[in-house]
C-alpha positions in Angstrom: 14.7 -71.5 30.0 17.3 -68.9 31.5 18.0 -67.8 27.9 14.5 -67.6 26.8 14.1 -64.9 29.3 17.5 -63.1 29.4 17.0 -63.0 25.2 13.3 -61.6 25.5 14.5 -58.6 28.4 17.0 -58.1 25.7 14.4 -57.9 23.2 12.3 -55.8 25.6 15.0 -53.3 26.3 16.4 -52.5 22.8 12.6 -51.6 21.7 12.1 -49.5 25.1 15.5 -47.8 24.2 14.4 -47.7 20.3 10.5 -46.0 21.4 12.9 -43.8 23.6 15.2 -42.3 21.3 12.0 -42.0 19.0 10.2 -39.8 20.5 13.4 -37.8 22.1 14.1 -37.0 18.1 10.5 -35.8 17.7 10.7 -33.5 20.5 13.8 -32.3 20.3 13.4 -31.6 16.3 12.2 -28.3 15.7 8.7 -27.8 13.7 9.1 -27.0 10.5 5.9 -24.9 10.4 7.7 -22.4 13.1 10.7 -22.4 10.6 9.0 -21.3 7.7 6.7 -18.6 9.3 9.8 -17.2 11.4 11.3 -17.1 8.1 8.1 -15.3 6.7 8.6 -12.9 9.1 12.0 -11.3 9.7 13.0 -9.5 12.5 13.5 -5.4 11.5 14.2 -2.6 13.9 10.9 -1.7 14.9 7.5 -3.5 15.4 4.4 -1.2 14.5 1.0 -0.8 15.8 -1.7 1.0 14.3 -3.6 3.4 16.6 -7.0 5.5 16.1 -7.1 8.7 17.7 -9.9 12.0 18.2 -9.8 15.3 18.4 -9.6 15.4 22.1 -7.4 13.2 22.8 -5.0 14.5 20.3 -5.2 18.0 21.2 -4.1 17.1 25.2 -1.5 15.5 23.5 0.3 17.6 21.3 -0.1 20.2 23.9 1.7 18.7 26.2 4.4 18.0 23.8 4.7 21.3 23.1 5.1 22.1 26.1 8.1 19.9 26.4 9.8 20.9 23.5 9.2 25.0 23.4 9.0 25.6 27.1 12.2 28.0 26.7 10.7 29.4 23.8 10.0 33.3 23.8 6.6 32.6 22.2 3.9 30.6 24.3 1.4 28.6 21.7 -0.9 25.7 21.9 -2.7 24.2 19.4 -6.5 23.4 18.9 -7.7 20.6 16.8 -11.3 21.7 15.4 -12.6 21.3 11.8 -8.8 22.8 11.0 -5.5 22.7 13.0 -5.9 26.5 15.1 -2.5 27.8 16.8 -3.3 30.2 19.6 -0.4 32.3 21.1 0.6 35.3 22.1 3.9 37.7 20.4 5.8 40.5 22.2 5.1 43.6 20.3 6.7 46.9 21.9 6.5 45.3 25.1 2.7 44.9 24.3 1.4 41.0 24.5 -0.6 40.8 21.0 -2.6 37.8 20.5 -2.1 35.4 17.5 -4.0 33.1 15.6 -3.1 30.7 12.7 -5.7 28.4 11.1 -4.4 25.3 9.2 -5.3 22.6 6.8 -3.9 19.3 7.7 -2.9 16.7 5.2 -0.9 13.5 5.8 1.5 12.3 3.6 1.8 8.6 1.9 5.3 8.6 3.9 3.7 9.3 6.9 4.6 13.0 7.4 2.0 16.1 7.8 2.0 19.0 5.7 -0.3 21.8 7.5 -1.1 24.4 4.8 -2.0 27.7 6.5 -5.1 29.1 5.7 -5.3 32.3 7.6 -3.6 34.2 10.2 -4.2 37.5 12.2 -2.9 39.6 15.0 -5.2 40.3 17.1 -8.2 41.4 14.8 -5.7 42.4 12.1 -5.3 39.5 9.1 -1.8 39.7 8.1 -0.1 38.2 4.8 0.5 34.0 5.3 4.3 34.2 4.5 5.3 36.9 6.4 4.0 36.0 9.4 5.7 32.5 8.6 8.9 33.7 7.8 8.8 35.9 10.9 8.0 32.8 13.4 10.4 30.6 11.7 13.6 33.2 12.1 12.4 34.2 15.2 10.9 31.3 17.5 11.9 28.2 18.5 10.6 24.9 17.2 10.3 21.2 17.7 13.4 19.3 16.2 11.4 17.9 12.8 9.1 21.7 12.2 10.0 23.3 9.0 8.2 26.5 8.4 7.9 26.9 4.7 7.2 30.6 3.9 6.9 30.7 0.7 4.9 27.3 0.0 2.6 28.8 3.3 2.8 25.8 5.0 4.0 24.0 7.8 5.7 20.1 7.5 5.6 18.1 10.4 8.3 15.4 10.1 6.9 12.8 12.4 9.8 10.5 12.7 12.4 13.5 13.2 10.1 14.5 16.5 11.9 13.2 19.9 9.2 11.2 21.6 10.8 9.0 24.8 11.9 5.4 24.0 12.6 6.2 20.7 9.1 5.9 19.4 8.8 6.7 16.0 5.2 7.9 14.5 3.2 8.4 10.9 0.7 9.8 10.0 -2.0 7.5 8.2 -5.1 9.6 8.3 -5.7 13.3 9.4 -9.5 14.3 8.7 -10.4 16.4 11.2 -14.1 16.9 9.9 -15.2 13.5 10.8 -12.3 13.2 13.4 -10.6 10.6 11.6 -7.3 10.3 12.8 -4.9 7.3 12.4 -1.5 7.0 13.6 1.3 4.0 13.0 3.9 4.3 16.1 7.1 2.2 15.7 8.6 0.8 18.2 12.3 0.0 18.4 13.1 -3.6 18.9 16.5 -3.6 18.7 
């Protein structure tokens, strides 16, 4: 009778330790669903997120980088979004403060960049030729690292991964239609 019971604990055991090592392997064994959407998936430098903006909004915003960026600058400017992109400052004329405006039309670019193609300008109440005035703020005035004043296309091209935002945020422009304040922005951040 002693065997009958030492053989069925025996019996008992090695399907306890079997039904162990059974579901150890299941758990332990990685999914193969995760595998194949990991692989689906791979890892870059940046992760992006797609953000809708306004008018208001926008205009705090690029204000205050300019602020940043062209506080040493001789010129002081600041930029209003309307049913155009307006740039408001003020230019040292024998020693005489002259108001300045520029009026732009924005367009974003498939790779994300802005092109803003001037559509009038005037000192004071005075309209003044588009490239001139361009070519006189771009040798004269300091930028924003990614700003390239284009004189003779009359325009302005706003590199928007070439401007230094903090943690190396990197941003394109999707959609910029100021008439119905439609504006749609993809930032990248770095993940690596």
């Amino acid at each position: 009778m002693k065997n009958k019971w030492k053989m069925g604990f025996l019996i008992l055991l090695g399907i306890d330790l079997l039904f162990a090592i059974i579901i150890l392997s299941l758990v332990m064994a990685p999914s193969k669903d995760i595998e194949r959407e990991i692989a689906k998936h791979p890892v870059g430098e940046h992760v992006s997120f797609h953000v809708k903006s306004n008018k208001y909004d926008l205009n705090k915003l690029i204000n205050h980088y300019l602020d940043e960026e062209a506080a040493d600058s001789p010129i002081h400017y600041r930029v209003v979004l309307a049913d155009e992109v307006e740039l408001y400052g003020k230019i040292s004329i024998f020693s005489e403060e002259i108001n300045m405006k520029l009026t732009f039309k924005p367009k974003a670019l498939k790779n994300g960049d802005l092109v803003l193609r001037q559509e009038s300008m005037s000192l004071g109440d005075l309209p003044l030729p588009n490239s001139y005035v361009l070519k006189f703020i771009s040798e004269n005035y300091k930028l924003p690292k990614g700003v390239q004043i284009r004189p003779k296309d009359e325009l302005v091209y706003v590199n928007m991964q070439q401007l230094k935002l903090k943690s190396d945020l990197k941003i394109k422009a999707e959609q910029f239609d100021l008439k119905n304040d439609n504006i749609a922005f993809t930032i990248l951040v770095p993940v690596k």
